[in-house]
N, C-alpha and C positions, 0 to 999 in steps of 0.2 A: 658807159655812164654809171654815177653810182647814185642811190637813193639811201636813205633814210628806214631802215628794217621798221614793219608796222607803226609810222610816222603820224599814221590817222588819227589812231587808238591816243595819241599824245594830242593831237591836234583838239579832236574834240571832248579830252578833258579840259582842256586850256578854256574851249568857247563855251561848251553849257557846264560845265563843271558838277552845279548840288543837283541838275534836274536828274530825272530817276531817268536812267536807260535801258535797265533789263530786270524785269521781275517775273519769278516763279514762286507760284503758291504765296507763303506766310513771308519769300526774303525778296530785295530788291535793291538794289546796285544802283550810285549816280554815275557819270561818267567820271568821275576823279576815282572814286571808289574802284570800278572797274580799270580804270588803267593803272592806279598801284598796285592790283594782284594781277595783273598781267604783268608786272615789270617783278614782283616777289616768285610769281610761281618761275617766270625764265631763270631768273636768276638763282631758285634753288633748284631747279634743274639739271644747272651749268656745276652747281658746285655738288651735288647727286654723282657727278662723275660723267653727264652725256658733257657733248662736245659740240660745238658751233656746227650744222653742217650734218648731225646726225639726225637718221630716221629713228620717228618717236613715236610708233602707233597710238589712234587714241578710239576706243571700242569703248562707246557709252550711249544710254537713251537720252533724252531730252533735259539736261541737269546745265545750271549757271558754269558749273566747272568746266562745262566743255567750250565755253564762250570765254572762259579766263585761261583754259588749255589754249584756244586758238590764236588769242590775242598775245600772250606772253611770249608764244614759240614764234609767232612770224616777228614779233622785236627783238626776238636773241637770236633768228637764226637756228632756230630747230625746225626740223620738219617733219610738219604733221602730217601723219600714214591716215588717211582718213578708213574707216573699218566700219562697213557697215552690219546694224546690229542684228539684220536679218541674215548675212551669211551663216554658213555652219562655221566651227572652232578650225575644222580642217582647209578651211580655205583663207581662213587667218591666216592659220600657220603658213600657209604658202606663199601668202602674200610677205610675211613679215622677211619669213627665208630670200625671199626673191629681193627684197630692197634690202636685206643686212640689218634689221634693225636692232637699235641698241636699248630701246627700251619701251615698255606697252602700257599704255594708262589704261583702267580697265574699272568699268562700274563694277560693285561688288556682286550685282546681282550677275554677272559673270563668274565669280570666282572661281564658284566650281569646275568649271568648263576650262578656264585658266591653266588652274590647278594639274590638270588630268592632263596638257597639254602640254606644261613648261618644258618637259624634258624633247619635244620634236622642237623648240624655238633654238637652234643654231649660233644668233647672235645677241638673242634680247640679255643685256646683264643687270636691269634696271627695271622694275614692275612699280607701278605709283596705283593705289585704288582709289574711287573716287566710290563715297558713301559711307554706311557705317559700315563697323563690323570690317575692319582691315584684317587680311589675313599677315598670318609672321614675316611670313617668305615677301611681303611687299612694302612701303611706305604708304603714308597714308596721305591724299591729298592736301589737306587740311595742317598738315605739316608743313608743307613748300608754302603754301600762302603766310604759313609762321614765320615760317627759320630765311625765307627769301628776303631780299632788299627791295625797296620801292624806289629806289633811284634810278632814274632816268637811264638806260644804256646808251640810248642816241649812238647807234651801230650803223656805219654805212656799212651797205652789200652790193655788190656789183646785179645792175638790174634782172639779170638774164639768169641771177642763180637761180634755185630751186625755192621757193616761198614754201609749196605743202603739195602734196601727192594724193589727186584726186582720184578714188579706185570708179571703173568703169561699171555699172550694176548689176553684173555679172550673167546677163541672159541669152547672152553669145558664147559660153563657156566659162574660163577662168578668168576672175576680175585682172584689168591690164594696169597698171597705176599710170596716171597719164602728171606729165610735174607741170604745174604750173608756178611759173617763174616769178617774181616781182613787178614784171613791167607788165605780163600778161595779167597779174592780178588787178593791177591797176588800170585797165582795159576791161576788163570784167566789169567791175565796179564804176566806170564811166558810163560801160556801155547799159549798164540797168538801170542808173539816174537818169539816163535820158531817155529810154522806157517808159520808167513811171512817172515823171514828169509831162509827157503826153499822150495820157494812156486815154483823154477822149476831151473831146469841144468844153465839155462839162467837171473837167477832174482837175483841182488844184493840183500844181508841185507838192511833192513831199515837203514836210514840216514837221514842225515839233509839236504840232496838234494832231500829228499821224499816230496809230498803238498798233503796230504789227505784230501778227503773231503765227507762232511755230507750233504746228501742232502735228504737222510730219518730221521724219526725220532730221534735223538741225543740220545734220552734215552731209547731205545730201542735195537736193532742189531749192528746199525753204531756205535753207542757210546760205549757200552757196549761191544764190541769185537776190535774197532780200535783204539779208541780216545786216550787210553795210551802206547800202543806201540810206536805209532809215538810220542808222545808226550815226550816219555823216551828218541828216539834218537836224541830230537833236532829239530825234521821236524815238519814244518806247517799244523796248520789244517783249514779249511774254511769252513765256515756254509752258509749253503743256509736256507732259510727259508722256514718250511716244511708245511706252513698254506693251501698251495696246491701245488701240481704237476705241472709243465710245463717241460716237453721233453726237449722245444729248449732252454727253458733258461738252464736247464744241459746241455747243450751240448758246447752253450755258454761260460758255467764255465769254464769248462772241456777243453777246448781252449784256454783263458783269463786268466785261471789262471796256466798252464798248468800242471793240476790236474796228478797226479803219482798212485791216490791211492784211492776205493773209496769201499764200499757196495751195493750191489745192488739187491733187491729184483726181482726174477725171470718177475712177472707178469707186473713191469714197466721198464724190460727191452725192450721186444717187442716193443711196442711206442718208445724207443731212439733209437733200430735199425731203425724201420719203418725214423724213420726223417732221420738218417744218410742215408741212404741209399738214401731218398730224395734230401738229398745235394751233392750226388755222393761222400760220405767220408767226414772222415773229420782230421787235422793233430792232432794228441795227442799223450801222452805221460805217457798216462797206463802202468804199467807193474803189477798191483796186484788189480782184481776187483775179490769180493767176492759174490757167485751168494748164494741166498738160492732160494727152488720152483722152480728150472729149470726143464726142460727136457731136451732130447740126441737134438732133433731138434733144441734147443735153443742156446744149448750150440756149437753146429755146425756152426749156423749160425752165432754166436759173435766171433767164430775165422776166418769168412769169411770175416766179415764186418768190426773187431775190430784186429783181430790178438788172440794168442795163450796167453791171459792175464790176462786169471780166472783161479779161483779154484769153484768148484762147493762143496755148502758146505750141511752139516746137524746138525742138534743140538739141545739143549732147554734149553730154559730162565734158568731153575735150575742150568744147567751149566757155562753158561754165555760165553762162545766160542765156535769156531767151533769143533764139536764133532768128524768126519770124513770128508776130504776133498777130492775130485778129482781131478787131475791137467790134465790138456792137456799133455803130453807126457808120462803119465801112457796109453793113449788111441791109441798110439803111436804101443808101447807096445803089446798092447792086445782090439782090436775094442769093445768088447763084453765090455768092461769096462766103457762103456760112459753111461749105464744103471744103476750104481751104484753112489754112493753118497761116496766111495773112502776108508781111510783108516786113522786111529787114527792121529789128527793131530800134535801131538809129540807124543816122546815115555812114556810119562808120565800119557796116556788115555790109560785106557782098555777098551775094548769092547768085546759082548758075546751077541749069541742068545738063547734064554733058554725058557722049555715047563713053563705049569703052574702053577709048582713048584720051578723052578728056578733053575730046572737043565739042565745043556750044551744041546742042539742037535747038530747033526751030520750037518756037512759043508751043501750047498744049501737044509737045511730044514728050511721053516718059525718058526719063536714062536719070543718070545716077548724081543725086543732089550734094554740091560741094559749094565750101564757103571761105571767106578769106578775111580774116581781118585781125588785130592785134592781138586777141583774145587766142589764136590759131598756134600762136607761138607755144613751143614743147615739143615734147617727147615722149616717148611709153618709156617707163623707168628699165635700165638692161634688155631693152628688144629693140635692137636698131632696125632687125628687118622688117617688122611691123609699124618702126616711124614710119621708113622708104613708103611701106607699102599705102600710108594714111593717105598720103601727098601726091596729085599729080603733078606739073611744072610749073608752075608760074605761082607756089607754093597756095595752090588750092587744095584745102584738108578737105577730110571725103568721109564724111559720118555713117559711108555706107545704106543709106536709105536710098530711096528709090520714089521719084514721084515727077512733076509737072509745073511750069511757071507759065501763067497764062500770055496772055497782051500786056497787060497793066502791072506783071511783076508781082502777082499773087502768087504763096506757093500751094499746090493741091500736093499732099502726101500720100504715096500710095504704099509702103512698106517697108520695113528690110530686105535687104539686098541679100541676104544671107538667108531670111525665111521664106521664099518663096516655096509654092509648091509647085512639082513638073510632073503633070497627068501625061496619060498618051496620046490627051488632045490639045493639050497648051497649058500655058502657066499659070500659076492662081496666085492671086498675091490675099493673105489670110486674112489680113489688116480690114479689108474692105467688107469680107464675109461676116468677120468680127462684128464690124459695125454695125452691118445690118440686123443682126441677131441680136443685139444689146437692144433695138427699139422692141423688141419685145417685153411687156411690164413685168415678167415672171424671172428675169434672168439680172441676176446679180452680178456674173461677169463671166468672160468665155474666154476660148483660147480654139482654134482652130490649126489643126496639121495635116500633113501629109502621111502617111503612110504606108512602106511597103520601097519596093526598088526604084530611086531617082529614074523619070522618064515613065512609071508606069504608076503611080503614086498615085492613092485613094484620098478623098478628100475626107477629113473625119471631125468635127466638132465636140468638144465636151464642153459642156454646161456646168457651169453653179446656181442654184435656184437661192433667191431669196429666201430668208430661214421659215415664212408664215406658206409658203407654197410646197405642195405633196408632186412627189414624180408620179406621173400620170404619160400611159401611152400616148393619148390625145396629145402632149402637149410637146412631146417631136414634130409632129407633124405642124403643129402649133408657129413652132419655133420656126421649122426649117421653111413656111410660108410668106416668111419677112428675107429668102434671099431666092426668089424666081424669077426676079430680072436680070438674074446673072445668069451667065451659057451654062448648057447642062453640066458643063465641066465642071464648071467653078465650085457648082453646089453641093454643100455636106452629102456624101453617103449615107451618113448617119448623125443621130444625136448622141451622144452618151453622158447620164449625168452623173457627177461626180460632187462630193461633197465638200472638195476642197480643190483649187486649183493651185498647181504651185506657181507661185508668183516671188517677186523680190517688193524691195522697199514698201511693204505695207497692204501688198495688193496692188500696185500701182501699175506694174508690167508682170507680165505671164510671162514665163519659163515655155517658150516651144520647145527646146531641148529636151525639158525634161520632160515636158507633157509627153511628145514624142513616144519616148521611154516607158514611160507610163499605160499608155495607151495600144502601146506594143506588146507588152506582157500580160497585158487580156485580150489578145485575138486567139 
């Protein structure tokens, strides 16, 4: 079957046409607006010298251009390397080398890193910068929106091609590029309309009175699970610039702009309560914030301090939306349920716990969480044995975590599959230790490992403390008092605090790997 290359982006210029769709800062885009420079930037792309069908890395923060990059390339047939801006330059490079890419958009606050880099890029012969201050060696974006045409392409592509290549968030090793196809994109994007359309008793459908905003990474969670929902019904989106974090200025947004709608990574939520809370409240007009990395404590306190206005989610990049979701009034229901990470978020996701064969276990027994449904469709870009290995048979993909589905079809998450730790008395899974040490008020965010030889492996925690709290020996002991209901095994050896954890996307997931690493070269 064939479809229509980015046919939306057309679609919903045609229905809201003058209303505003995407504003940053002082500029703001209608949807006609928005789809003539998607249809200019592809098409000066194509005559740039890339080719229907080429990888087009695009490595930028939070800018309009990466929303007129994303739209242009899925209508002509380019495919977007998505590059995340917390990697190092050298895992670019690897990435780019491994798909062949022909050409790398690059915010200029990049450049230099760029620069220092062109000569290990293999196959890129094409560099476009997005910002001021273009360096020689590249075009500047602001050109292709010139010199391109706004005519229509109206490009069929066969559904199953590649649409853009979504990198894995690299906490397992080397980021994997996983392609998600046209038909899986469009699965994507059904399946989160029908998410946030029944996201509680009390939450309208999406609308064109909805203002979503991105204030995490664009090409990452935020973008990739919200950015076309809202943008199908009409409703506005708003870019913060994600070069770093500030609390007060979201919070600021989020008032200013009286934000409806937003992502929100568990670990930088803490910090925005912390301020709200400082400001004694604040007035807004949330009704659909999407949590990933929470905890029950977390998620308590954002209906104390915010009101009853998330979904607490789970998922992975493979999929590209929320896998199972939690709502507040499921917990309503049934208290025991705030522990779980909730239940397929339309009916068009299955989900299954299964031994290590990939067959069913029985209701609250652990084995390894897999899921099935249109969104599943792909591949890891040039690694056939790592597709093999994604899939058991009855083409159930395998995200690799590890956890529990009750009687009722909840799922309880218990970890990676890949980070457990194996003491010489049993296994620990870190996820759960984590948790418990985050209800501690002193701890900004943790990362718990193993240590020492598989099978005989010490259990070892590092701490980041919130920046108003002193290390203090008391407050090991402190800390490691909030995980004694676990067997002696489970429980940190030790605390160790650290002033930085290494994490990907913003802080949102901790690096065990690296921690690992880290925490090895000071024993």
């Amino acid at each position: 079957m064939h479809v229509e290359a980015g046919f939306l982006v057309r679609l919903t210029a045609e229905r809201f046409g003058p209303r505003v769709a995407l504003s940053a800062g002082s500029r703001s885009y209608t949807f006609t607006e928005l789809n003539e420079i998607a249809n200019r930037v592809g098409s000066a792309m194509l005559a740039l010298g890339a080719k229907r069908g080429d990888r087009v890395g695009v490595l930028a923060y939070n800018t309009p251009e990466v929303v007129h990059a994303w739209f242009g390339f899925e209508k002509h047939n380019l495919i977007r390397v998505v590059l995340h801006s917390h990697f190092t330059m050298e895992a670019h490079v690897w990435s780019l080398n491994h798909v062949e890419a022909s050409t790398l958009m690059f915010d200029t606050r990049f450049a230099a890193d760029v620069d220092r880099h062109r000569g290990k890029l293999k196959t890129v012969r094409h560099y476009v910068a997005i910002g001021p201050d273009c360096p020689e060696w590249a075009v500047s974006f602001a050109r292709l929106e010139q010199e391109g045409s706004p005519a229509e392409p109206m490009l069929e592509v066969d559904e199953n091609a590649p649409c853009f290549l979504q990198l894995t968030s690299g906490t397992t090793g080397r980021p994997k590029a996983w392609v998600k196809t046209y038909r899986s994109w469009q699965a994507v994007i059904n399946h989160n309309l029908i998410h946030f359309d029944t996201f509680g008793p009390r939450v309208p459908p999406i609308d064109q009175s909805d203002i979503n905003l991105h204030f995490h990474a664009l090409q990452w969670a935020s973008g990739f699970q919200t950015l076309y929902p809202y943008f199908v019904r009409g409703a506005r989106s708003v870019l913060l610039d994600d070069c770093a974090f500030d609390q007060n200025i979201l919070i600021e947004t989020i008032e200013r702009e009286q934000i409806t709608a937003l992502f929100m990574p568990g670990p930088l939520l803490t910090p925005v309560l912390d301020a709200i809370e400082r400001r004694g409240g604040i007035d807004h007009r949330i009704r659909r914030m999407v949590i990933f990395f929470g905890t029950p404590e977390l998620l308590e306190r954002t209906t104390r301090v915010m009101g009853p206005i998330w979904a607490h989610g789970f998922g992975s990049t493979e999929q590209g939306a929320i896998t199972t979701r939690l709502l507040p009034h499921e917990i309503v229901e049934n208290r025991k349920r705030i522990a779980s990470v909730g239940r397929p978020g339309s009916p068009f996701m299955e989900i299954a716990v299964v031994d290590e064969n990939g067959t069913a276990v029985a209701a609250n027994k652990v084995g390894e969480i897999v899921v099935r449904s249109a969104m599943s469709i792909g591949e890891y870009w040039g690694m056939p044995d790592k597709t093999r290995e994604a899939f058991f048979p009855g083409e159930w993909f395998r995200p690799f975590d590890v956890g529990y589905l009750d009687e009722n079809g909840y799922l309880f998450y218990v970890d990676r599959a890949g980070d457990k730790i194996v003491t010489a008395h049993g296994v620990v899974f870190p996820h759960l230790i984590e948790e418990a040490m985050f209800r501690h008020p002193a701890v900004a965010n943790c990362g718990v490992v193993g240590l020492g030889e598989v099978g005989k492996q010490t259990v070892v925690a590092a701490v980041q403390l919130k920046p108003d709290i002193g290390e203090k020996p008391e407050l090991c002991d402190e800390i490691l008092s909030r995980t004694t209901h676990f067997a002696v095994h489970e429980r940190p050896a030790k605390v160790v605090f650290v002033k930085e954890l290494p994490t990907v996307l913003g802080g949102a997931k901790v690096q065990r790997g690296e921690l690992r690493q880290q925490l090895g070269t000071r024993q």
